[in-house]
C-alpha positions as CSV (number, residue, x, y, z in Angstrom):
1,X,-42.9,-13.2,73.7
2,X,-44.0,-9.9,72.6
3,X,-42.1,-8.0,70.0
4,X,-39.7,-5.2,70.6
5,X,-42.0,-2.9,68.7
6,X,-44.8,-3.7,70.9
7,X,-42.6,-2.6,74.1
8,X,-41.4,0.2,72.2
9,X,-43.4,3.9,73.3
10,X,-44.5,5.7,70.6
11,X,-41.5,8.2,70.2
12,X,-39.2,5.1,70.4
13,X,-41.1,3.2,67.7
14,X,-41.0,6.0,65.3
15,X,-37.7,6.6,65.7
16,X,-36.7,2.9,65.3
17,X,-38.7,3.0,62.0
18,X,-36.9,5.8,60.7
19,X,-33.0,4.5,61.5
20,X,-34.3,1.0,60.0
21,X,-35.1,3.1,56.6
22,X,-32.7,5.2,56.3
23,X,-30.3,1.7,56.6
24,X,-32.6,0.3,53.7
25,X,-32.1,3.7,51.7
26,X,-28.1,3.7,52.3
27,X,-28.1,0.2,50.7
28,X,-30.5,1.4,47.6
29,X,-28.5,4.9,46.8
30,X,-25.5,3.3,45.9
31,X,-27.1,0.7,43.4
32,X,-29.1,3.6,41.6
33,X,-26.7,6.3,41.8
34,X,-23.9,4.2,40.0
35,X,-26.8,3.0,37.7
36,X,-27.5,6.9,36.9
37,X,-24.0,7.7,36.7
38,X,-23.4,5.4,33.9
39,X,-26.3,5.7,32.1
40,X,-25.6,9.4,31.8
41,X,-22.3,8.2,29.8
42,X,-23.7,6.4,27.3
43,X,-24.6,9.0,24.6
44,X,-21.1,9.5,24.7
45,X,-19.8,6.1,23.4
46,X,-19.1,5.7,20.2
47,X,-21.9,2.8,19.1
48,X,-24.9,5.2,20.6
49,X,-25.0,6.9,17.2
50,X,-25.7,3.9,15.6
51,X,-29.1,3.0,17.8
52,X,-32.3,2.9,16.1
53,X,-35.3,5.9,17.2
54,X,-36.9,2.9,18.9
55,X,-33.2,2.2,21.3
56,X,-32.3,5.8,21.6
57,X,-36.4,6.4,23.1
58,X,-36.1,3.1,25.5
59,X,-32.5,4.7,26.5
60,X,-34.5,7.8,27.3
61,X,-37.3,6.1,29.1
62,X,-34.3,4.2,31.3
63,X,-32.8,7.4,32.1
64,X,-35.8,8.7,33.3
65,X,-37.1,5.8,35.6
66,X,-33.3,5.5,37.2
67,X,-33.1,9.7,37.8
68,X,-36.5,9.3,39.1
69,X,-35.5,6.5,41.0
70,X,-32.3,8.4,42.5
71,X,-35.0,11.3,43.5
72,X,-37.9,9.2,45.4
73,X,-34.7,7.4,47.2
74,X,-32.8,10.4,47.9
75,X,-35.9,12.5,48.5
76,X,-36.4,11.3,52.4
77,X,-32.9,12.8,53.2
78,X,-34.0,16.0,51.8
79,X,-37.9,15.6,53.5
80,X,-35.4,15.3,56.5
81,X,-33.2,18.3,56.2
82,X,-35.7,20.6,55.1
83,X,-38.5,19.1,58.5
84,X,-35.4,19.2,61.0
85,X,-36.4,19.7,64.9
86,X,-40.0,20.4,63.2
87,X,-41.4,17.3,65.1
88,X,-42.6,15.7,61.9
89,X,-41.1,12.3,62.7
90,X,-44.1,10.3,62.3
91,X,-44.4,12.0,58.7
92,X,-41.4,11.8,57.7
93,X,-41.1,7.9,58.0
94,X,-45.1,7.7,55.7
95,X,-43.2,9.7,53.4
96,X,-39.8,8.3,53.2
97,X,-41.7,4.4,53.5
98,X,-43.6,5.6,50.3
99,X,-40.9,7.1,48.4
100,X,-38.8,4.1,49.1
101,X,-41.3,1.9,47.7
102,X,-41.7,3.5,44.6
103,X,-38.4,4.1,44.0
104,X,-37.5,0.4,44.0
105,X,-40.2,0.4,41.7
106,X,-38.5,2.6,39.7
107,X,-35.2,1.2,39.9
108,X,-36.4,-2.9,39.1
109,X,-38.0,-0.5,35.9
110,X,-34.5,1.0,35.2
111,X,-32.4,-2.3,35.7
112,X,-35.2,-4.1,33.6
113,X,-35.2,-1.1,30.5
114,X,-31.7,-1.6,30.8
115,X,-31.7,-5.3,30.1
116,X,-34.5,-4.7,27.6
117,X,-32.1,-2.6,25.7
118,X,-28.9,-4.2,26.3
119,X,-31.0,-7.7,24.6
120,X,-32.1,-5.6,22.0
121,X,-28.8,-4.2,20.8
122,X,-26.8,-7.3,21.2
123,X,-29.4,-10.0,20.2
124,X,-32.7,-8.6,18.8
125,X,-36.1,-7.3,19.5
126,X,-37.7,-11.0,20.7
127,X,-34.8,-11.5,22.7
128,X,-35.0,-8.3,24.5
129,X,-39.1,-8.8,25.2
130,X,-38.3,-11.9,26.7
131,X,-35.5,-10.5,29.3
132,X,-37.8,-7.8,29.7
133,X,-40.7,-9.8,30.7
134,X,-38.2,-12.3,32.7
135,X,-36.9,-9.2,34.8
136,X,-40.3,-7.6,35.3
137,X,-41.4,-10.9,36.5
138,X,-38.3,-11.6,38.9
139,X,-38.4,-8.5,40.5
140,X,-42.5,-8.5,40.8
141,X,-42.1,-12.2,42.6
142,X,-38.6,-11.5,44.5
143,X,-39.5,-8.1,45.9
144,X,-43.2,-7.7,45.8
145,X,-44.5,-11.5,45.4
146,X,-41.6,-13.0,48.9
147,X,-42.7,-10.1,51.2
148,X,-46.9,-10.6,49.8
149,X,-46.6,-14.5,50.6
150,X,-44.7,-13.5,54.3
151,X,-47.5,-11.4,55.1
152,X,-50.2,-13.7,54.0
153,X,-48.8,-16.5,56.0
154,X,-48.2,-14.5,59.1
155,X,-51.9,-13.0,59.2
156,X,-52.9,-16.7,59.2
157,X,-50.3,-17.5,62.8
C-alpha cells in the first residue's frame, strides 16, 4: 500500500506538512512559554539574592536558551504572517521544520540548565552535573536517539 504522501500532489503534500507542524508547534509553545514565563520571575524571589556568581550566570544562560527557544518556536508563525499569499509554502515549512528542531534543542537545554541549577541549589555542584548529564542524555536518546533508530531500521525495510 502506498502512503498517503505518495498520492498526495505537490501542493497537497506541502500543505499537509505545514498543518502537521504547526500541530507539533502548538504542543511545544505552551511548554516553553510557561517555562519563560516563570523563569522571568525568579530574580524576584526572595532566595535569588543569595545565589552564588556561578547560579546567578547558569540562571542567565537558562533564560537565554528558553527565550531563544520561545523565538525559533514562535518564529514560523511570524515567517507565516509576514510570507502570507506570497506563495512561499514550500519555504516556509524548510524554515519552520528547522526552527522547530532547534528550538527543541533549545528547550531540552533550558529544562536541563534548569535542573542543573535547581540540583545545584538544593543539593550541590556534583549533584547538579550529574542531573545535568542525566537530562542531556535523556533528551539526546528520547528525542534525537528513538526517531535516529526509527529511521535506521526503516531504511533497512
Amino acid at each position: 500500500m502506498r502512503s498517503a504522501e505518495r498520492d498526495d500532489l505537490p501542493d497537497e503534500q506541502i500543505t499537509r506538512n505545514w498543518n502537521e507542524l504547526l500541530q507539533e508547534l502548538r504542543v511545544s509553545q505552551t511548554g516553553v512559554q510557561i517555562l519563560s514565563g516563570f523563569l522571568l520571575t525568579v530574580p524576584f524571589s526572595q532566595r535569588f539574592g543569595e545565589l552564588s556568581s556561578e547560579q546567578r550566570n547558569a540562571y542567565l544562560a537558562v533564560l537565554c536558551c528558553s527565550l531563544m527557544a520561545t523565538g525559533l518556536i514562535i518564529a514560523p508563525v511570524a515567517f507565516h504572517r509576514l510570507l502570507f499569499r506570497q506563495q512561499m509554502r514550500p519555504w516556509l515549512v524548510a524554515a519552520a521544520n528547522d526552527c522547530a528542531k532547534a528550538g527543541l534543542v533549545m528547550l531540552a537545554l533550558s529544562t536541563c540548565g534548569g535542573l542543573f541549577l535547581v540540583f545545584d541549589v538544593v543539593v550541590g555542584r556534583t549533584a547538579a552535573i550529574i542531573a545535568l548529564a542525566i537530562g542531556l542524555v535523556f533528551f539526546a536518546g528520547l528525542w534525537g536517539g528513538v526517531a535516529a533508530v526509527v529511521s535506521v531500521r526503516r531504511g533497512r525495510d
